[in-house]
C-alpha positions as CSV (number, residue, x, y, z in Angstrom):
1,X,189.7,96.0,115.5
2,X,188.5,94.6,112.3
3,X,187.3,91.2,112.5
4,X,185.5,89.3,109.4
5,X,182.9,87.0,110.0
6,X,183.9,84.0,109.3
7,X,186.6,84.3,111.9
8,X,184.3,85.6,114.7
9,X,184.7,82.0,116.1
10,X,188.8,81.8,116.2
11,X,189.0,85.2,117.2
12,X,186.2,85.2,120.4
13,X,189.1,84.9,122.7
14,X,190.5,88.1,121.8
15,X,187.4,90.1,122.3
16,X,186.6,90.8,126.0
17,X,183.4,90.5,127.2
18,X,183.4,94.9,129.0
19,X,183.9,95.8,125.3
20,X,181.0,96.8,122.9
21,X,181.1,95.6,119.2
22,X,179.8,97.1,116.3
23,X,179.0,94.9,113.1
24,X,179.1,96.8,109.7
25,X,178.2,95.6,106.1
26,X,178.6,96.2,102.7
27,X,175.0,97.7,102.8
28,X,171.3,97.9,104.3
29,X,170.5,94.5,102.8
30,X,173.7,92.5,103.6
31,X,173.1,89.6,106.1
32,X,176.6,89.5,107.5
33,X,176.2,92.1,110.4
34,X,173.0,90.9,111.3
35,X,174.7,87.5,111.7
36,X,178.0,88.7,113.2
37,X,175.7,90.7,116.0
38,X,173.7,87.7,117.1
39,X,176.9,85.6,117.0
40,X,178.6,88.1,119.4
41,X,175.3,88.2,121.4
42,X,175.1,84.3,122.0
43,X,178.7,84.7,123.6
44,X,178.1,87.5,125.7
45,X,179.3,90.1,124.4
46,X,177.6,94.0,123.3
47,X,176.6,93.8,120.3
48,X,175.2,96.2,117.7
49,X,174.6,96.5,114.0
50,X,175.8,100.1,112.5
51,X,172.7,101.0,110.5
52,X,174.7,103.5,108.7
53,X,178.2,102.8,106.3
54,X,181.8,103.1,107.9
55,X,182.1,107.0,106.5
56,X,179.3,107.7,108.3
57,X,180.2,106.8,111.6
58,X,183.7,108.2,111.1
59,X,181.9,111.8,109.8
60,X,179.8,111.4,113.6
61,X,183.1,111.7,115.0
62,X,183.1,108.2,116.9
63,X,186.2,106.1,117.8
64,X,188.3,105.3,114.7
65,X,191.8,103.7,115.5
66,X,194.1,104.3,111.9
67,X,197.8,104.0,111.5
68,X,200.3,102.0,113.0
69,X,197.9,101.2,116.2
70,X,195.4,100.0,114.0
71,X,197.9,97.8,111.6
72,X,200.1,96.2,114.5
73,X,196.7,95.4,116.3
74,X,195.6,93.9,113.0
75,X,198.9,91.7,112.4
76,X,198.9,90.5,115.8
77,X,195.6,88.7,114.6
């Protein structure tokens, strides 16, 4: 589940607290990760910052949900 930032706050109730969260950025120098992990941290929840871009982690072979999963879990935001 994709979540921006700036809704981190709205969204907290969606995001249970056995689940671990991975924060991503535009880049190595961008802030909003960093922020979005210590945000998630203060509410209890597994946080960590991907050090790497999105096509990296996909290439590792972790968990990616795409299609229709991914867009009606996205709408239902």
């Amino acid at each position: 589940t994709s979540v921006p930032c700036g809704d981190l706050l709205r969204r907290l109730k969606d995001l249970p607290r056995d689940k671990s969260y991975v924060a991503y950025a535009r880049g190595p120098y961008c802030v909003y990760a960093d922020e979005a992990v210590e945000f998630l941290r203060s509410k209890r929840r597994r946080a960590t910052r991907l050090v790497e871009g999105f096509p990296e982690w996909r290439a590792a072979g972790l968990p990616v949900e795409t299609g229709a999963a991914a867009y009606v879990a996205s709408a239902r935001r």
